[in-house]
C-alpha positions, 0 to 999 in steps of 0.5 A: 618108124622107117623100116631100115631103122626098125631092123637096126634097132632090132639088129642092135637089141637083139630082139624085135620089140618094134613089131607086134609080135615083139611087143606082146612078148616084151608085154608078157615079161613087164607082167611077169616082172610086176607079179614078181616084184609084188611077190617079193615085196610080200615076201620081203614084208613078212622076213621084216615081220619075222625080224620084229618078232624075234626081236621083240618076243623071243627071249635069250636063251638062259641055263634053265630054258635053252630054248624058246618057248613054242608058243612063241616060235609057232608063229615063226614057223608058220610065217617062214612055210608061208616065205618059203610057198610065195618064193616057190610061186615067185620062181613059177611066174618067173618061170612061165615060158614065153610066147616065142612061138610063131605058131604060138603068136598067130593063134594068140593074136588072132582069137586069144589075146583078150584071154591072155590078159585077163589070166595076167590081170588076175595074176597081177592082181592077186599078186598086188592084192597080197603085197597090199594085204602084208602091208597093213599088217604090223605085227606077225600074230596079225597075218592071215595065213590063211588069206594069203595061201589062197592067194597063193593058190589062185596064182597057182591056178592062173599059171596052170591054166595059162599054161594050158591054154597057150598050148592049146590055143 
């Protein structure tokens, strides 16, 4: 791409997304957005999970038993603490800063680049790995809260220590 054409889509973008440096930033957003996105999706899942057993399982309140029974609304409750920690690591991906540095993009483009993308592999990979695992579940008894909180728990880990290293890099 001729240069005078570069600095005009630039100038009309608002952005640099024709060099290197803007490419790695523009790459670093598509990561957040695919973590994101497959978050919540597992989040969507398990709220459509949560619908089905209310529907299913959770009886109309009646004069003699106002409320449902609490073996029926424990599961509940789990799913929706389980909705509400994969919103809270939504909102932490989305809210990782940028590589907007020049400092930030000379150190990562020199030695760091192969170690930023294995912290966004693993990101996106978990990230898929627990919209694929909500996805074979077909009833809400059936999730691993488990599993899923220790998903949770790496991408945790993954955003702290991306953090870190971009600071230190």
């Amino acid at each position: 791409m001729s240069e005078s054409l570069a600095n005009k889509m630039r100038g009309l973008l608002a952005s640099d997304v024709y060099t290197a440096k803007g490419r790695l930033r523009s790459d670093d957003l598509l990561v957040r957005e695919r973590v994101g996105h497959g978050l919540s999706s597992s989040s969507a899942r398990l709220r459509d999970l949560v619908s089905a057993w209310r529907a299913d399982r959770v009886p109309p309140s009646t004069r003699e038993q106002p409320f449902p029974p609490p073996e029926v609304m424990e599961p509940m409750r789990r799913i929706e603490r389980l909705i509400r920690a994969v919103d809270d690591c939504s909102a932490a991906v989305r809210g990782l800063p940028l590589l907007n540095a020049d400092r930030v993009w000379v150190r990562v483009r020199g030695v760091g680049l192969d170690e930023l993308m294995q912290f966004d592999w693993t990101l996106v990979g978990e990230a898929d790995g627990l919209t694929a695992d909500l996805s074979a579940v077909y009833a809400l008894d059936e999730v691993d809260v488990a599993a899923c909180e220790a998903r949770l728990r790496t991408i945790r880990t993954v955003i702290a220590d991306r953090q870190r290293y971009i600071e230190i890099t």
